[in-house]
C-alpha positions as CSV (number, residue, x, y, z in Angstrom):
1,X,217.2,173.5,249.4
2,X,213.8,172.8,247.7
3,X,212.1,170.6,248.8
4,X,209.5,170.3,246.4
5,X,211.6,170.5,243.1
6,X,209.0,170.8,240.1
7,X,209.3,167.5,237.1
8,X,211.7,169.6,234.9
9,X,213.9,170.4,238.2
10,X,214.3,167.0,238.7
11,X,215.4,165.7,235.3
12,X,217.3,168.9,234.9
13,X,219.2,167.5,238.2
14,X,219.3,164.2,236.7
15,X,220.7,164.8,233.8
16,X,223.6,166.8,235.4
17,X,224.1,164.0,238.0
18,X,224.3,161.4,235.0
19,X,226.4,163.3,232.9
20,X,228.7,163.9,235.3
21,X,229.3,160.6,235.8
22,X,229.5,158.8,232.1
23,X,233.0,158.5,231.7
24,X,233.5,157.2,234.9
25,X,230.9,155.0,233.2
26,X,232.7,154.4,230.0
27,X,236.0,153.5,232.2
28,X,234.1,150.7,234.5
29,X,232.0,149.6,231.4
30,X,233.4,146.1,231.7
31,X,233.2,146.2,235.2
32,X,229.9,147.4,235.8
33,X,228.7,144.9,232.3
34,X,229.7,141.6,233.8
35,X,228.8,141.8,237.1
36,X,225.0,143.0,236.1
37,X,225.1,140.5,234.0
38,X,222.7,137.8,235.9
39,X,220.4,141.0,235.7
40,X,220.7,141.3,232.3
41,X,220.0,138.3,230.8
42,X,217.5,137.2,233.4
43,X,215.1,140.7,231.9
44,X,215.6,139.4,228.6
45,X,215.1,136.2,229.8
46,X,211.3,137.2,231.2
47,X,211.1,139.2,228.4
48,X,210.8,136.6,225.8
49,X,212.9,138.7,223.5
50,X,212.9,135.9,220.3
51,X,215.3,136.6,216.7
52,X,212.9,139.1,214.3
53,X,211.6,141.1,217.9
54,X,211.1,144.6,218.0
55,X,212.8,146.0,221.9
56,X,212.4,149.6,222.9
57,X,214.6,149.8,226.0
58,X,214.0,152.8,228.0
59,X,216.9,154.4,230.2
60,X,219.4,152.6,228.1
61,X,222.4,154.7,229.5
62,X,225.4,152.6,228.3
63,X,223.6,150.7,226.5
64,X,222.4,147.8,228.6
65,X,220.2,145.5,228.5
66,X,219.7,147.2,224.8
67,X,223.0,145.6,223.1
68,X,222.5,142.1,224.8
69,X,218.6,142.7,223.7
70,X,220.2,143.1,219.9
71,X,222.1,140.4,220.0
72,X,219.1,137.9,220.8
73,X,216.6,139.4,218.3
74,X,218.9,138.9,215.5
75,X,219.4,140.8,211.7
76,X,215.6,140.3,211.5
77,X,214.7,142.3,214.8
78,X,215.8,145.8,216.0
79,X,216.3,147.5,219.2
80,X,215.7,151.3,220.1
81,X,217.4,152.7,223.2
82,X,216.9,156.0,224.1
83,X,217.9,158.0,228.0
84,X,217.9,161.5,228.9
85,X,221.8,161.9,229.0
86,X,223.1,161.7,225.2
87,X,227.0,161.5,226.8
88,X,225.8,158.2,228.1
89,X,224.7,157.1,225.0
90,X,227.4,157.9,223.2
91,X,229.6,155.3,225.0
92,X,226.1,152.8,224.2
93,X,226.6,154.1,220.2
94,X,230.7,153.2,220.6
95,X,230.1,150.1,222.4
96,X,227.7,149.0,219.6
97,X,229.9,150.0,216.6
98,X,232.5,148.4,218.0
99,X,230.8,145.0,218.0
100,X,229.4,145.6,214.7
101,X,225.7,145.4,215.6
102,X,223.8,147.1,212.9
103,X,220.1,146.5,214.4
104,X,220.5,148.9,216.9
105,X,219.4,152.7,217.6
106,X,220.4,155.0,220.4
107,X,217.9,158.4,221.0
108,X,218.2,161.1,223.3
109,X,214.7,161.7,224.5
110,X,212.7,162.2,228.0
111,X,211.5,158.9,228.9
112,X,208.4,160.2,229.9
113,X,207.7,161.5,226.4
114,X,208.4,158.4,224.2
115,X,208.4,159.6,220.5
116,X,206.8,156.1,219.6
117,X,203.5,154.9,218.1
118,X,200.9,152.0,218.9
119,X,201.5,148.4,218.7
120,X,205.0,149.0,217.3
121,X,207.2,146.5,219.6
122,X,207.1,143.3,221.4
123,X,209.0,144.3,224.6
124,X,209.9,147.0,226.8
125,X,212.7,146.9,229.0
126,X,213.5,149.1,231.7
127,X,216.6,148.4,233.7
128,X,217.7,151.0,237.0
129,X,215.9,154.2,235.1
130,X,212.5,154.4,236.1
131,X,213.1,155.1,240.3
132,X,214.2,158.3,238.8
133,X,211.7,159.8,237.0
134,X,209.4,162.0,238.6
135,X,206.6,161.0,236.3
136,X,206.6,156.9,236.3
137,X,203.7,155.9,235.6
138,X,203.8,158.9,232.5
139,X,206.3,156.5,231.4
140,X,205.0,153.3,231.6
141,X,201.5,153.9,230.1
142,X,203.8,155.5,227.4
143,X,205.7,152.2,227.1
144,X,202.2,150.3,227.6
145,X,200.9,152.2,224.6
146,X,204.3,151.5,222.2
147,X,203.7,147.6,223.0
148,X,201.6,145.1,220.6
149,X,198.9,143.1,221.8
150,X,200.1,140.8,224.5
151,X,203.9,142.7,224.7
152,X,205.6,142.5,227.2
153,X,207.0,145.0,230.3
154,X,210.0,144.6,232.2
155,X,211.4,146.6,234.8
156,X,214.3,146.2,237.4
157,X,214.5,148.7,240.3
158,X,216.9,148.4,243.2
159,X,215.3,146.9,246.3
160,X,215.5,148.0,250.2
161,X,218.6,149.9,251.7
162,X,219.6,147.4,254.0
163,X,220.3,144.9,251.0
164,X,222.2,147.3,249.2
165,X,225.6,148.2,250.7
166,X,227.3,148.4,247.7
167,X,225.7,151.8,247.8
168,X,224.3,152.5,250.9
169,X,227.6,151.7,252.9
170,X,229.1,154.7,251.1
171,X,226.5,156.9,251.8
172,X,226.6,156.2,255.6
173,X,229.7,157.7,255.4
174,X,228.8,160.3,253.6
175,X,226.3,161.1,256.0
176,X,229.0,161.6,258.7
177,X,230.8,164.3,256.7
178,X,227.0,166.4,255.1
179,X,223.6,166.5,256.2
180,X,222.2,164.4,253.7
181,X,218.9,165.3,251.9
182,X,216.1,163.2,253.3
183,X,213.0,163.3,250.4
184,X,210.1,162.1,251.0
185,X,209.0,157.9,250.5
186,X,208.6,157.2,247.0
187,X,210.4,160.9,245.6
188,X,212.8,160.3,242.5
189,X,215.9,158.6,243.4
190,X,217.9,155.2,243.8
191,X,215.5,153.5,246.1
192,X,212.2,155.0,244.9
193,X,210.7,151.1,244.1
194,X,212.7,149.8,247.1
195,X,209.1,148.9,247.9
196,X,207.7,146.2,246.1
197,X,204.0,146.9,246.4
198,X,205.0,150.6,245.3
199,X,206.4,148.9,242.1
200,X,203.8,146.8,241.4
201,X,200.9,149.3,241.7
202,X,202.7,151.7,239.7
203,X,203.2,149.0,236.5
204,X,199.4,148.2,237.1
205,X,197.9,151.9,237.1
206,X,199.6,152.3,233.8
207,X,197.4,149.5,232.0
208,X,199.4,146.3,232.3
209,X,198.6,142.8,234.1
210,X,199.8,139.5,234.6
211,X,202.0,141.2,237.1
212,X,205.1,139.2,238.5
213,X,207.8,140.2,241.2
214,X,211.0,138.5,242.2
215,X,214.2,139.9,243.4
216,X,218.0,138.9,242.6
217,X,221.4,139.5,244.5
218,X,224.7,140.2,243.0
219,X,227.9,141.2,243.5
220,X,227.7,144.9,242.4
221,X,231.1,145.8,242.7
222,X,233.9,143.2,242.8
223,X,237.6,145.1,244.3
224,X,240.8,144.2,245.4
225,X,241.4,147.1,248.1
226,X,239.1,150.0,249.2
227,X,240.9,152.4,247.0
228,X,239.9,150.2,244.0
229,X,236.5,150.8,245.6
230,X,236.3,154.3,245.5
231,X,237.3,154.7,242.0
232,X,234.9,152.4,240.9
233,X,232.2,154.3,242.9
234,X,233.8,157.7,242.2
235,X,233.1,156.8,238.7
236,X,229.8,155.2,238.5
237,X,227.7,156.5,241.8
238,X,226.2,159.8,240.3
239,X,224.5,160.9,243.2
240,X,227.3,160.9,245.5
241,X,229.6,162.8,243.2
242,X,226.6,165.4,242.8
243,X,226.7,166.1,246.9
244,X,230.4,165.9,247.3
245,X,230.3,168.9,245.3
246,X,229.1,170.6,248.6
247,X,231.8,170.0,249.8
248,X,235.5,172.0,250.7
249,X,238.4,170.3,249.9
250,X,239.9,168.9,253.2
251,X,236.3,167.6,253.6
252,X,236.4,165.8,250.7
253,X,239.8,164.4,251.3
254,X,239.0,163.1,254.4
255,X,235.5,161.4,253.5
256,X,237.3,159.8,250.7
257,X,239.9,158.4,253.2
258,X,237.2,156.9,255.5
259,X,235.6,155.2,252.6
260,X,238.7,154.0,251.7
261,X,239.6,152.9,255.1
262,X,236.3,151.5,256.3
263,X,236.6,149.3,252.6
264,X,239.4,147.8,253.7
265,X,238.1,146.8,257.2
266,X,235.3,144.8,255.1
267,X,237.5,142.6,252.8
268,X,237.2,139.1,253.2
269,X,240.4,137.0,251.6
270,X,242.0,139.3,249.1
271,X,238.5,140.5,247.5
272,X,236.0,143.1,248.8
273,X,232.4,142.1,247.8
274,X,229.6,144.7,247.8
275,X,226.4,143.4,247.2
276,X,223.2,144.9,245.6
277,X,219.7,143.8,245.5
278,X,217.3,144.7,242.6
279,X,213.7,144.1,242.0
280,X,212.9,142.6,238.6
281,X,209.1,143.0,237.9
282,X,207.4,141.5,234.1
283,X,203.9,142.2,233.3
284,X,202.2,142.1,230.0
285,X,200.0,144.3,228.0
């Protein structure tokens, strides 16, 4: 395996990962919507997103926080998502025309190289998308330069390990069936910002200040058995379905039993809850 991938390896292996995964995506949409939801509207909340705003959210995937961004800007305002996986987008496009929003555009381009000009929006929203870019702070400066005076920047990452299990319990069982790939601290990947002073630096090397930090726990994923729990993560987690591909079929099978299994051990009452912790950091230009 290399262990030093070059930038284009990396979004090359992203964008398989992701595409894999988006109608799984599409499926758990409502799902995966409502229960980010606190996340959601608490980034548009520190992003002061007001009717007539210009939003240029960045790894929009599905379309959120873009489409609740569009709603609060209003007929006067416009939002402009774009990610590296167009599949993804394409349930963001659906989503939006089925809702009727009109103020909204979805692009397909390399976050890293943001076809944008100067001073052209009032906030930048980032939500789960930059831990994976191998070029962050190529990103952000990018975003830094597409802001107006004073704009605003705000970024959600997912914060340690040990306060995620609604991804991290998977993936220790994972670990049980596959050697797991151990990259370096701070290489592209779910918790890439799981350090907060790694976050913060980053946003402040690419030109903004005023820097803030807070974190926020919520129920990621909401299920009535552990089978319901695998689907859901079948479906959404892109990363594990990348390395199950490694594996033979009976290995599969029983890796998908012991999530199942180990799921059901963890329900409390008739619901299991997995919880994940995010970062949400807000900085202005």
């Amino acid at each position: 395996m290399n262990t030093n991938p070059s930038h284009q390896e990396i979004k090359d292996r992203e964008h398989q990962t992701w595409s894999n995964v988006a109608e799984g995506w599409r499926k758990n949409d409502e799902l995966l919507r409502r229960n980010a939801e606190p996340v959601t509207q608490r980034m548009l909340d520190l992003a002061a997103i007001n009717p007539g705003n210009w939003v240029l959210d960045i790894a929009s995937g599905t379309g959120e926080p873009a489409i609740p961004a569009a709603l609060r800007v209003g007929p006067s305002g416009k939002v402009i998502g774009t990610d590296l996986v167009d599949d993804m987008l394409a349930v963001a496009r659906d989503k939006a025309r089925q809702q009727q929003i009109d103020n909204i555009e979805f692009h397909c381009v390399d976050g890293e190289t943001l076809p944008f000009g100067a001073d052209e929006f009032h906030a930048t929203t980032i939500r789960w998308g930059l831990m994976f870019m191998p070029d962050p702070v190529s990103c952000l400066r990018q975003a830094h330069n597409a802001l107006k005076k004073e704009g605003r920047l705000v970024v959600s990452c997912w914060a340690e390990p040990e306060r995620n299990p609604f991804f991290t319990h998977i993936m220790s069982i994972l670990g049980q069936f596959m050697e797991l790939p151990q990259p370096p601290a701070g290489a592209p990947g779910v918790f890439a910002f799981a350090d907060p002073d790694r976050l913060v630096s980053t946003i402040k090397e690419s030109g903004f200040q005023n820097i803030e930090i807070e974190d926020l726990a919520i129920n990621m994923v909401v299920a009535d058995s552990g089978e319901e729990y695998w689907k859901i993560m079948e479906g959404l987690a892109g990363p594990i379905v990348q390395l199950m591909k490694q594996m033979d079929e009976d290995t599969k099978a029983n890796f998908i039993r012991a999530v199942i299994d180990s799921a059901n051990e963890l329900k409390q009452g008739d619901k299991l809850h997995m919880v994940g912790t995010t970062w949400i950091a807000h900085a202005r230009k």
